[in-house]
C-alpha positions in Angstrom: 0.0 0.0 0.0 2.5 1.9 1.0 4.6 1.5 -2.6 1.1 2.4 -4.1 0.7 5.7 -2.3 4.7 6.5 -3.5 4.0 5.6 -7.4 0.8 8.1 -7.6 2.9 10.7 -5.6 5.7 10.4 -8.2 3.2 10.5 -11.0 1.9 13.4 -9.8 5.3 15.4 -8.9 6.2 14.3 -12.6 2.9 15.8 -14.0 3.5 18.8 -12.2 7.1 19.2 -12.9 6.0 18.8 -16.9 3.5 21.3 -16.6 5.8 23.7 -14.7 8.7 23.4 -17.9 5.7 23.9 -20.3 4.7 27.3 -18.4 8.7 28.3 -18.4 8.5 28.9 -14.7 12.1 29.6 -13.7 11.0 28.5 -9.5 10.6 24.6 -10.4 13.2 23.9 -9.0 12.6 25.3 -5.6 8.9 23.9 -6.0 10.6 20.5 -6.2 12.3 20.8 -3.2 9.8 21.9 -1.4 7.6 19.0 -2.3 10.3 16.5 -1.8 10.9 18.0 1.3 7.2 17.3 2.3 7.0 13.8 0.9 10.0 13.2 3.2 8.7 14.5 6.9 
């Protein structure tokens, strides 16, 4: 269950990263930290 919940949380930080690089937003990175940073507490 637990690897379940991991998969769809990647999928979605993928989805989100994509749609960031489509908008040409210069913060992705930081955004992606930040979410990694809360998927890991």
């Amino acid at each position: 269950m637990n690897s379940l919940r991991f998969f769809n949380a990647c999928a979605c930080f993928l989805a989100v990263q994509r749609w960031h690089v489509m908008c040409n937003n210069v913060r992705v990175d930081a955004h992606s930290i930040s979410y990694v940073r809360l998927l890991a507490s």
